[in-house]
C-alpha positions in Angstrom: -2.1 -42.7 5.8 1.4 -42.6 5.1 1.2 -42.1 1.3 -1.4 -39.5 1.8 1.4 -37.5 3.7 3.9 -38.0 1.5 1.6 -36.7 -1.3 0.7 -33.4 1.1 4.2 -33.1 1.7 5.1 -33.2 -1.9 2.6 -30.5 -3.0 3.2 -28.4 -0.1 6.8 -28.3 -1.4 6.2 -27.8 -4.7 3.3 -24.9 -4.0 5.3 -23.2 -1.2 8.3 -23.1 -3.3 6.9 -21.7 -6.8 4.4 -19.5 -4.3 7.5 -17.8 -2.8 9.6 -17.2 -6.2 6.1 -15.4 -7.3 5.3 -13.4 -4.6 8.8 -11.9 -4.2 9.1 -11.0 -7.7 5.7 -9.4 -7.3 7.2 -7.8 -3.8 9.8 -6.7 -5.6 7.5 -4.9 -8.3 5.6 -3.2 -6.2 8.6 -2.1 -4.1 10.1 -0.7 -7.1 7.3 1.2 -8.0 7.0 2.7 -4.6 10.3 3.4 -4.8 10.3 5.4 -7.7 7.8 7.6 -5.9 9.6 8.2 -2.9 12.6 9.0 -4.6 10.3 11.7 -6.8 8.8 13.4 -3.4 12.5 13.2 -2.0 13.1 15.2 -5.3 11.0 17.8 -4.9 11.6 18.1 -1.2 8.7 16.6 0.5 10.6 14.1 2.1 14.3 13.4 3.3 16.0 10.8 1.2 17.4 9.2 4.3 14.0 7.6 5.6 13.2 6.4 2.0 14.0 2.5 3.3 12.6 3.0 6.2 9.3 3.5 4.6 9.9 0.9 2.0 10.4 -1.4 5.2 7.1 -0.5 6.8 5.0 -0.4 4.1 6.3 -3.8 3.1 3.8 -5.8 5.5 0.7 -4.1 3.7 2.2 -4.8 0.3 3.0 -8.0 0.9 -0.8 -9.1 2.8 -2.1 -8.0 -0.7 0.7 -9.8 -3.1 0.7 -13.3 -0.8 -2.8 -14.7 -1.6 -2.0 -14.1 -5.5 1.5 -15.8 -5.1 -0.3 -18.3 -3.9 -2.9 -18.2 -6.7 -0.3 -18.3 -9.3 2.1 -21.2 -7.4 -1.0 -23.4 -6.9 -2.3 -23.0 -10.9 1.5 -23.3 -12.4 2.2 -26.8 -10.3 -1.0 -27.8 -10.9 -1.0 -27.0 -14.5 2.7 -29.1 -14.9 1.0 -32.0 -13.4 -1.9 -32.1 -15.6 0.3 -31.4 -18.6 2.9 -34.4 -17.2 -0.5 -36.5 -16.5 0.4 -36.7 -13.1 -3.0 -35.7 -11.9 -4.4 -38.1 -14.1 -3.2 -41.1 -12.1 -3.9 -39.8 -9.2 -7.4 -40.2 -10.2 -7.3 -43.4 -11.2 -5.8 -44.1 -7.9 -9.3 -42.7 -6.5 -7.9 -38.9 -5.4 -10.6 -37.0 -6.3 -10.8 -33.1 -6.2 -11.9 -33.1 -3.0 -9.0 -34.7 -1.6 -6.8 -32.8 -3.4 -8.0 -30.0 -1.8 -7.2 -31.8 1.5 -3.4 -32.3 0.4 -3.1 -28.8 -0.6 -4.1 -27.9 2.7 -0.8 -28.4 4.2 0.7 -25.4 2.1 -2.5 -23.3 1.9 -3.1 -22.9 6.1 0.2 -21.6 6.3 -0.3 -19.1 3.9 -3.2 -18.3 5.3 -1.8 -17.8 8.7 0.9 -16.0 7.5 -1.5 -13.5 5.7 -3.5 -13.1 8.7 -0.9 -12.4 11.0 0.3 -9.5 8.5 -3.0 -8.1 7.8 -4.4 -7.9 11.5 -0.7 -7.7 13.6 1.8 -6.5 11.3 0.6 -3.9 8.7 -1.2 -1.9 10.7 2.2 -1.6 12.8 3.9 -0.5 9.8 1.0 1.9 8.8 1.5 3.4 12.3 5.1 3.9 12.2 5.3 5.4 8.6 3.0 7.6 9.3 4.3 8.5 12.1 8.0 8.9 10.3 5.8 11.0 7.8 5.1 12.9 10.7 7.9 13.7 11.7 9.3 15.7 8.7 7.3 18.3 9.1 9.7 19.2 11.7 12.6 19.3 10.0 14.2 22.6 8.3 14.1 23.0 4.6 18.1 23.3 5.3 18.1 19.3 5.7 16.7 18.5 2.8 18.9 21.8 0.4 21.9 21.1 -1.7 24.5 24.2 -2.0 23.7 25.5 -5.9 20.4 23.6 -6.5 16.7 25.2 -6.2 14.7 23.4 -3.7 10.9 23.5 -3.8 9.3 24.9 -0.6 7.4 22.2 0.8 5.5 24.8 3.2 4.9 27.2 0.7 4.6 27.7 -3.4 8.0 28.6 -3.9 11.7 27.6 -4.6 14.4 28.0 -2.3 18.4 28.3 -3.3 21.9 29.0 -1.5 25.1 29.0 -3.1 26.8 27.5 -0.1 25.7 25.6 3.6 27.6 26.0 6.8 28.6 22.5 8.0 26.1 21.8 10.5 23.6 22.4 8.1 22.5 25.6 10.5 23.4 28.6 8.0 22.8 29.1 4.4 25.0 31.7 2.7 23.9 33.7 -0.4 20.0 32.8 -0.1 17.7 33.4 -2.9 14.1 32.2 -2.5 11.1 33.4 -4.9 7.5 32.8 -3.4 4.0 33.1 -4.8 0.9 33.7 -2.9 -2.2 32.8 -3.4 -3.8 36.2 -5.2 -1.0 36.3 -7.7 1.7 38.5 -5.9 5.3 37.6 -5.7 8.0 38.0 -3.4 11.5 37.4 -4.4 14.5 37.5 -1.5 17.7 38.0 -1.9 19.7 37.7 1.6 24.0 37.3 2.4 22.8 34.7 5.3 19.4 32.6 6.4 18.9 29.9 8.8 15.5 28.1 10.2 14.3 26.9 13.3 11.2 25.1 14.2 8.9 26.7 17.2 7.8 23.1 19.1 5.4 25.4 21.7 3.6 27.2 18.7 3.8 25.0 16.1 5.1 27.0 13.3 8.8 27.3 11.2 10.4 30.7 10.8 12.9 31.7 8.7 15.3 34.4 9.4 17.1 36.2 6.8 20.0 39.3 7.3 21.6 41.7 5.5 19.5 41.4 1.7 16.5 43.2 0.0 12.8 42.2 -0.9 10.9 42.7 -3.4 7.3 42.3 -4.1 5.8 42.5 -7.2 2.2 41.6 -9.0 1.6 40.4 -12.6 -0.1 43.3 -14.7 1.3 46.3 -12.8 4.0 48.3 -13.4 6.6 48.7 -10.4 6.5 46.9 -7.0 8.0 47.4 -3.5 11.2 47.1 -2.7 12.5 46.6 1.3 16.3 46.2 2.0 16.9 44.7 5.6 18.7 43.7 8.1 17.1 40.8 9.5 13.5 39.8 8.4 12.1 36.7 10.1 9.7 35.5 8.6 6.4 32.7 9.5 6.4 29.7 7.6 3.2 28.9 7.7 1.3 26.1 5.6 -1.7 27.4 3.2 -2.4 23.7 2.4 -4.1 21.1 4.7 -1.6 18.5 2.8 1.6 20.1 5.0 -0.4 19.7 8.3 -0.2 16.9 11.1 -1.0 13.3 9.5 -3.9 12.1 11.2 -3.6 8.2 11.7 -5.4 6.3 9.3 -8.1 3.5 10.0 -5.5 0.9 8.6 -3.1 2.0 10.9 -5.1 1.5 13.9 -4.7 -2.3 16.0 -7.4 -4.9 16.0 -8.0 -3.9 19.7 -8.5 -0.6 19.4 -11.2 -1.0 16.3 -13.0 -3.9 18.6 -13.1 -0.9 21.2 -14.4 1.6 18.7 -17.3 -1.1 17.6 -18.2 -2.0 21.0 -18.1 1.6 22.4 -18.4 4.3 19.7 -16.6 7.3 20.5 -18.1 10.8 19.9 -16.9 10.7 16.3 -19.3 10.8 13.2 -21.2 8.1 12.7 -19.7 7.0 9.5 -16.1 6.3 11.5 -17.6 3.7 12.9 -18.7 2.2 9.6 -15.4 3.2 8.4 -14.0 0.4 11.2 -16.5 -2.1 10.6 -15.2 -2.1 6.8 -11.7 -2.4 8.2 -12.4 -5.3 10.6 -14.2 -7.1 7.9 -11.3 -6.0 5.3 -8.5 -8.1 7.5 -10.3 -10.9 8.5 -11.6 -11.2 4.5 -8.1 -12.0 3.2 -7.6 -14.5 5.1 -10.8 -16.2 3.7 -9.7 -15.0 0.5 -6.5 -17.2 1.1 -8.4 -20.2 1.1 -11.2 -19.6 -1.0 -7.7 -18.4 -4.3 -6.8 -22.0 -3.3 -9.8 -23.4 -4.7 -10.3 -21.6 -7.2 -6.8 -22.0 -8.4 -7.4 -26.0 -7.9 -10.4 -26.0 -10.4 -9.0 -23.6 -12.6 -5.8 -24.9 -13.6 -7.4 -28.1 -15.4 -5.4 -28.4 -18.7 -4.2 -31.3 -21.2 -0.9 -31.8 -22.6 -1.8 -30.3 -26.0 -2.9 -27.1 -24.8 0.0 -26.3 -22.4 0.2 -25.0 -18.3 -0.2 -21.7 -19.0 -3.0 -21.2 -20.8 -5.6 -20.8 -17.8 -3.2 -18.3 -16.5 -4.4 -14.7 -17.8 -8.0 -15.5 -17.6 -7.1 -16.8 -13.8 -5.4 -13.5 -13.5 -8.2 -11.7 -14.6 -10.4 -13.7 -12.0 -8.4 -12.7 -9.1 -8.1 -8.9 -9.3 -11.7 -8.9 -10.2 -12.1 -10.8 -6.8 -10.0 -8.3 -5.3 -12.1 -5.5 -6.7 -14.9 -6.8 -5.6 -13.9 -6.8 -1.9 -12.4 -3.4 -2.3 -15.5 -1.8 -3.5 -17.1 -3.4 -0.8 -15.0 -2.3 1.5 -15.7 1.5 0.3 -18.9 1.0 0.2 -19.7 -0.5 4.1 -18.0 2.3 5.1 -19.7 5.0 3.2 -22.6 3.0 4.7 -24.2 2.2 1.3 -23.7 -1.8 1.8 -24.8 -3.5 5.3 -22.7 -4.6 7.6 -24.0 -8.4 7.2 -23.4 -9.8 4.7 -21.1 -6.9 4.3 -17.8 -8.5 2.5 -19.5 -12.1 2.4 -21.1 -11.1 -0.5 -17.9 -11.5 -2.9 -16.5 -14.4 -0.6 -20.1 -16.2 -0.9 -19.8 -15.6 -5.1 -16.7 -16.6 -5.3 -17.3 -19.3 -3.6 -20.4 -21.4 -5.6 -18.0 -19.8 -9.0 -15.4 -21.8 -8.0 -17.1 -25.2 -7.0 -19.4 -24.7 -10.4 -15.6 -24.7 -12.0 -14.8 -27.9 -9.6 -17.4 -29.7 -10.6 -17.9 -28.7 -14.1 -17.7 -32.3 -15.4 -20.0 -34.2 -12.7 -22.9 -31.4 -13.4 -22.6 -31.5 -17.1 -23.4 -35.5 -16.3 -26.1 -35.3 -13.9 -27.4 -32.8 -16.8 -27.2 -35.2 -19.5 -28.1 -38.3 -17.6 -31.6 -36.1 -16.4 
């Protein structure tokens, strides 16, 4: 018994600790990609630059739930793939460790994982959904004046239009020498030319105005000669969104808890009825990568079977291959339950059940192809 745990122990270290450096390399990846696209919408105004790590930070847990099992994947296949290479699994069958108890020793760094992914998929990212939407939320209440540098053209994030001031009082409540050019949606243009602005938010209706004093307006239309011109002394103004993208953010199905979607199964609520096929997909989603923990691990185990000669990573694209096409399967699957094309049983099964007989046909591989020339 003894050995055995030493053996377990010595894998789990070795897996956990290659299965970390990959997965927060990958982490770091994606990070940096979404990143780069917060700090483009922070660019053209859509968001504030100061909540950028904040939704880095909650969006995290969801990045990571997807990330983990192939960390995993990959630590698993490159140990694995060193102790071939080394022969090191070699004597471990001739000391009558077969595949099936190496799966057993990998065990004590695969469960782990597996909890670990489960607790983020089901308890954590749907937190962080929650709370960056709700972040995402709130900037729809802040003024265009938060988010406008004195002598740089802002886009309007509530209308088609850019917004500029040569200079910013220091509470951020006035603008001074305000241009702003809008378009509307038949073709028209209005350009505005004011000595001061400001903008407030109305909480009880819902709605931004703008009030500009002391400038001109002009409105014009492409094709026709001349346009209207309106000097004033203060012109407030509605800021009203024509697009349904500037409205509330409703909270999304992955943002919802486990509770609330067992609720919504149990007891549908008035919505359509494809919402509740919509949380039946989600349900199945989080509780599928936790199988898919497990069922990477054997895979990975039955895939990483190499000899000296032809090195540890040379099972590692096609493996690569394998995984996202596991992921894609469950994905599609996903979209599909909830567009109610696919049953809810076997519902996401199906690419777990596949998965599953592909992966002990790679196990064992050798013992079939003896059976097969011994019949």
């Amino acid at each position: 018994m003894l050995p055995r745990f030493i053996l377990a122990r010595y894998f789990a270290r070795e897996i956990l600790q290659t299965t970390f450096a990959v997965t927060l390399i990958l982490l770091l990846i994606f990070l940096s990609g979404r990143f780069a696209g917060y700090l483009a919408d922070a660019a053209s105004g859509k968001i504030s630059a100061e909540i950028i790590a904040y939704l880095l930070l909650y969006r995290a847990p969801s990045i990571l739930q997807r990330i983990l099992p192939l960390g995993l994947f990959l630590g698993i296949l490159l140990v694995f793939g060193r102790m071939y290479v080394e022969n090191e699994i070699t004597a471990l069958h001739s000391a009558g460790i077969g595949v099936a108890r190496l799966l057993l020793l990998i065990s004590l760094a695969v469960v782990p994982v597996a909890a670990l992914t489960g607790w983020l998929a089901i308890y954590v990212s749907p937190e962080g959904f929650q709370r960056a939407e709700q972040l995402l939320n709130g900037e729809r209440k802040r003024s265009d004046l938060d988010l406008i540098e004195p002598g740089k053209f802002l886009d309007l994030r509530a209308r088609r239009g850019v917004l500029y001031t040569g200079n910013i009082s220091d509470g951020r409540k006035t603008m001074e020498d305000v241009f702003a050019v809008e378009q509307h949606n038949d073709g028209a243009w209005t350009i505005f030319r004011a000595a001061y602005g400001s903008q407030h938010y109305d909480e009880t209706q819902d709605a931004r105005y703008t009030t500009l004093n002391d400038g001109v307006r002009y409105s014009l239309r492409p094709g026709e000669v001349g346009g209207e011109r309106l000097r004033f002394s203060a012109l407030k103004q509605h800021m009203s969104s024509s697009d349904v993208e500037h409205g509330a953010r409703k909270l999304k199905e992955d943002s919802l808890s486990l509770s609330y979607l067992m609720k919504e199964i149990e007891s549908p609520s008035l919505r359509a009825p494809a919402w509740r096929w919509t949380v039946i997909a989600t349900v199945q989603w989080r509780f599928s990568l936790i199988v898919l923990v497990l069922l990477v691990a054997v895979l990975a185990v039955a895939m990483s079977r190499t000899t000296p000669r032809q090195g540890r990573y040379i099972k590692l694209l096609p493996a690569m291959l394998l995984y996202f096409a596991y992921m894609t399967a469950l994905d599609t699957l996903r979209l599909k339950i909830g567009e109610g094309d696919v049953g809810v049983m076997p519902g996401m099964l199906t690419a777990h059940i596949l998965f599953l007989v592909l992966a002990l046909l790679l196990l064992f591989s050798d013992r079939l192809l003896q059976w097969r020339r011994r019949a």
